[in-house]
VOFI-917729 format. One record per residue (C-alpha): residue in three letters; y, x, z. Coordinates in steps of 0.1 Angstrom, whole numbers, plus 2048, in hexadecimal, padded with zeros to 3 digits. Last residue first. Example, Ala and Ser with C-alpha at 12.3 -4.5 7.8 and 13.67 -1.06 7.14 Angstrom:
// residues 2
SER7F5889847;ALA7D387B84E;
END
This chain:
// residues 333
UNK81B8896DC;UNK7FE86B6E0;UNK80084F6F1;UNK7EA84470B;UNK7ED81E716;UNK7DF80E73A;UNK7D17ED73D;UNK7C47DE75C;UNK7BB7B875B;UNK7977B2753;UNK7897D0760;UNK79A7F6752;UNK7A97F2730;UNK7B481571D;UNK7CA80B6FE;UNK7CE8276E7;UNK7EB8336D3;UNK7F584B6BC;UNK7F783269D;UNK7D48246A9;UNK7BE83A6BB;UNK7A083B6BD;UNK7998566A4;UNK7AE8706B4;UNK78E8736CB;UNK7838676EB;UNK7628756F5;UNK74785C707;UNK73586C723;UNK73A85573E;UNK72383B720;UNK72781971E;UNK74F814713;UNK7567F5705;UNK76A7F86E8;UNK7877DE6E1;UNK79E7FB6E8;UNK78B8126FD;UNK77D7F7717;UNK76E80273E;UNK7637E9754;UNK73E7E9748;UNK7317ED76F;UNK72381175C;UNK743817750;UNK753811777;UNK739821789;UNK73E842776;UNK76383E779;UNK76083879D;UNK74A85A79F;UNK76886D791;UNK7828657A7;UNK7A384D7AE;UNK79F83F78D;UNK7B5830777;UNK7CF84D77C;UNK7D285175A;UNK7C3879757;UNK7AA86A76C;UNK79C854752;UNK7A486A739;UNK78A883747;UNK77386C74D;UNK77386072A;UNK77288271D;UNK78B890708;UNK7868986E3;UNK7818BB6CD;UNK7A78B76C3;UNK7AF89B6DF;UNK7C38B16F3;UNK7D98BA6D7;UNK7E489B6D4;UNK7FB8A26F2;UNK7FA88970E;UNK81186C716;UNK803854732;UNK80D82D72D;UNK81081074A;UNK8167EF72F;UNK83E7E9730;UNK83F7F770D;UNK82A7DE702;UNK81A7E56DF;UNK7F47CE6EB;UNK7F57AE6DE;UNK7D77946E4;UNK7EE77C6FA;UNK7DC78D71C;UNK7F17AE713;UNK813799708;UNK812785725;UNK80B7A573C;UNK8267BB72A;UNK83D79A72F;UNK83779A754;UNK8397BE755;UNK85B7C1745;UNK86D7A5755;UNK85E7AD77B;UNK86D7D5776;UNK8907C2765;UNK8917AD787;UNK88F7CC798;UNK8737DD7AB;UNK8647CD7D0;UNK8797B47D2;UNK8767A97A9;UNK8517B57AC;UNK84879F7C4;UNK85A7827B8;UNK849786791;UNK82778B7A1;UNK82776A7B8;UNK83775979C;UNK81A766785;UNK7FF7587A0;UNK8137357A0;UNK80F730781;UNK7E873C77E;UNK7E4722798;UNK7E0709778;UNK7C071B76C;UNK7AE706789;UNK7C16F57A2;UNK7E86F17AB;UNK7F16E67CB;UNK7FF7017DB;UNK8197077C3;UNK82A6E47CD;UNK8266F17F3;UNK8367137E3;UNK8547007D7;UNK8556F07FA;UNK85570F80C;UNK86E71B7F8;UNK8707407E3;UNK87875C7F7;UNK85A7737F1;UNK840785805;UNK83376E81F;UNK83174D812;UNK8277587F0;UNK80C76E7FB;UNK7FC751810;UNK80073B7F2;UNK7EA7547DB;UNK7D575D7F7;UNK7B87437EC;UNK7BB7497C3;UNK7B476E7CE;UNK7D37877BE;UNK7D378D79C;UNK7F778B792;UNK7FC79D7B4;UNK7EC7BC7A7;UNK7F57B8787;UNK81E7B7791;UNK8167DC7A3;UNK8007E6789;UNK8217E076E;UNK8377EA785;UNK82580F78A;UNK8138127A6;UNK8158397B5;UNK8328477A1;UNK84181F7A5;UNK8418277CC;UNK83B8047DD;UNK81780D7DE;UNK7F67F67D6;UNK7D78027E5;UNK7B87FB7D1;UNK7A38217D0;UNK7AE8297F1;UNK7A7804804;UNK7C57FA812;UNK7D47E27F6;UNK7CE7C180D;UNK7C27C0833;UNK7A37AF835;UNK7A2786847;UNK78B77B829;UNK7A676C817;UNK7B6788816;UNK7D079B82F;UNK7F579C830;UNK7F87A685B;UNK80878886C;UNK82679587F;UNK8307A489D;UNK84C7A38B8;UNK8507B88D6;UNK8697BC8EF;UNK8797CF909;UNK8897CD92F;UNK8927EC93E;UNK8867FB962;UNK88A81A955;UNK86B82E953;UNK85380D961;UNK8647F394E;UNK86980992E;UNK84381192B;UNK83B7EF92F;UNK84C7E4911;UNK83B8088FF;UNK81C7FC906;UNK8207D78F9;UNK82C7E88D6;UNK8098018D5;UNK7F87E38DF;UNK80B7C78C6;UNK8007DC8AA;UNK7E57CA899;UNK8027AD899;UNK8157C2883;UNK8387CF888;UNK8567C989C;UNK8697DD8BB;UNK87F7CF8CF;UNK8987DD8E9;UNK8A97F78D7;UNK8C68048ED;UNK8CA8248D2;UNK8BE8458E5;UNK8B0836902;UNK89E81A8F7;UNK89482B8D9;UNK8898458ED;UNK87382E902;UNK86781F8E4;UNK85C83E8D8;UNK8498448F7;UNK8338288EE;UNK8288338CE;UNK81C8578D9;UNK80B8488F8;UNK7F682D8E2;UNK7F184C8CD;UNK7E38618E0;UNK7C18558E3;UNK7C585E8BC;UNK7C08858C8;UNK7A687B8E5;UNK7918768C8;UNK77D8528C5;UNK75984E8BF;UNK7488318AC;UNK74281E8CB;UNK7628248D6;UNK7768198B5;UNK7777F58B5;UNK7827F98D7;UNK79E80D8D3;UNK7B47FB8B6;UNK7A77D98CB;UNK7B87E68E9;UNK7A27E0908;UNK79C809905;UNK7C280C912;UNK7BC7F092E;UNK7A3807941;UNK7B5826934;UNK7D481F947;UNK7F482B93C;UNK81282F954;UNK804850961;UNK806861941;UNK82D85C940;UNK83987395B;UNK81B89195C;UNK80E88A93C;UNK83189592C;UNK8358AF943;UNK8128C093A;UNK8178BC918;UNK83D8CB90F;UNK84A8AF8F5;UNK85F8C18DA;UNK8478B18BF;UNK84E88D8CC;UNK8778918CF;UNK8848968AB;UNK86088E8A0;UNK86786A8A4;UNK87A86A886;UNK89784F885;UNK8A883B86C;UNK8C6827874;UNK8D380D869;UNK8F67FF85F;UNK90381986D;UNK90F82B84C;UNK8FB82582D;UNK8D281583A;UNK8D57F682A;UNK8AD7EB82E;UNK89B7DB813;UNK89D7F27F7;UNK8A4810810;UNK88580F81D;UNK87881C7FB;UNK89083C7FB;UNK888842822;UNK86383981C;UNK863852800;UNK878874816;UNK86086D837;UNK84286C81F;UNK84D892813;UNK85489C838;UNK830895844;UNK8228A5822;UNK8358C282C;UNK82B8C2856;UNK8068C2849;UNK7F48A0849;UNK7D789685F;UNK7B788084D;UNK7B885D864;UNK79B86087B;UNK77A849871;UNK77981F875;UNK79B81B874;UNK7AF7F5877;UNK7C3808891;UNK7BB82E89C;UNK7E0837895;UNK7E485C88B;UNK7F687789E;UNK80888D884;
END
């Protein structure tokens, strides 16, 4: 409800209380992949249970005075943003942060909290936080942020981002998009999202050319597995063999069902576009057929107002291929 002005150049767009709870309800289901949370083994807590019944003037009055704005606006999440403009809403959020630690503290004896290094502010504000309210002693560790190459965080951009939810990235994309990774972050990757041996990825490291192709598809396979299931990493690693092999009757290929009737007096390419999810809006499928990434079968689509027709398809199906490496299947019902 508060956003965090890190790594933003404009204020995060706010939620309502629904979508709020909604999120709450998929990171608790994809959390619990990696994180045993049955009995006491963890616990998961919402910081609204004691943010949101926070009276204003009391809470600025005993915990306001511990913050100073001098050392606040030093804060890289702050001073990116003060040129720019910052609200006093997301000025907040350094305070917001902080006092959850303090709870935690209270409620549970948590003394460290972890995330990444572009949060070690918010985390060192909440360390001091518990000296001055309780005279505690807390911790903080973080950890390298998965960026490119070029230092940019990966999957954050709207129209790239890769989710953990398979409604949002399906296996298949989600294998891709590591499949197809940078040639430069391919051993950084490896190092910091799977389990395999630093010396098996020092061999991997030094392949060249076509041969780092190997160690890009065990990057994607390991991913997946952790990420999916082993039977998930199967099924789009042989969809993607099978694809780039010439053949295209995968079943693991992403595929959209949609009545034949639709296609009576033909669909737009736009239209099916969206319909597929392989476009986050219009305007990016405009840009995309004229940038000539767009392929109806072995068709190359030149025109945004091509019409799909029962005529491309092939025994009720059609093979939609967006860039080199994105293939999505409509079949017809």
């Amino acid at each position: 409800m508060v956003g965090d002005p890190t790594d933003r150049t404009d204020m995060r767009q706010m939620m309502s209380p629904e979508q709020i709870r909604h999120n709450v309800e998929c990171f608790k289901k994809q959390l619990s992949k990696f994180i045993d949370l049955s009995g006491d083994k963890a616990i998961m807590a919402d910081n609204a249970d004691w943010l949101l019944e926070l009276k204003y003037v009391p809470f600025i009055r005993e915990y306001g005075v511990h913050f100073s704005v001098n050392k606040m606006l030093t804060a890289d999440a702050y001073r990116t943003r003060f040129e720019r403009g910052l609200s006093f809403f997301e000025f907040n959020y350094m305070l917001m942060q902080s006092y959850d630690f303090l709870e935690l503290y209270r409620r549970y004896d948590c003394k460290m909290q972890l995330g990444g290094n572009d949060q070690w502010s918010n985390i060192l504000g909440g360390v001091e936080l518990i000296r001055r309210a309780e005279n505690g002693s807390a911790y903080g560790l973080t950890m390298t942020l998965l960026t490119t190459s070029e230092g940019k965080k990966m999957g954050k951009s709207q129209s790239g981002a890769v989710w953990l939810d398979p409604e949002k990235t399906s296996p298949y994309d989600f294998y891709q998009y590591w499949r197809n990774v940078d040639d430069a972050d391919v051993v950084n990757c490896l190092k910091l999202l799977t389990y395999i041996p630093l010396e098996e990825i020092e061999k991997l490291s030094k392949l060249e050319g076509s041969e780092i192709n190997k160690a890009k598809e065990i990057l994607a396979f390991s991913v997946t597995e952790i990420v999916h299931s082993t039977k998930d990493a199967e099924e789009a690693q042989a969809a993607a063999r099978s694809l780039f092999g010439g053949k295209q009757d995968s079943d693991s290929i992403p595929s959209t069902d949609v009545e034949a009737s639709y296609f009576e007096n033909g669909m737009g390419i736009i239209e099916l576009l969206e319909l597929t999810k392989l476009i986050p809006t219009r305007s990016e499928g405009r840009r995309l057929i004229q940038q000539g990434g767009v392929k109806i079968g072995d068709i190359k689509v030149d025109s945004s107002d091509m019409v799909i027709t029962k005529q491309h398809f092939n025994n009720d199906c059609l093979l939609i291929q967006k860039g080199k490496k994105g293939f999505h299947k409509i079949k017809l019902v």
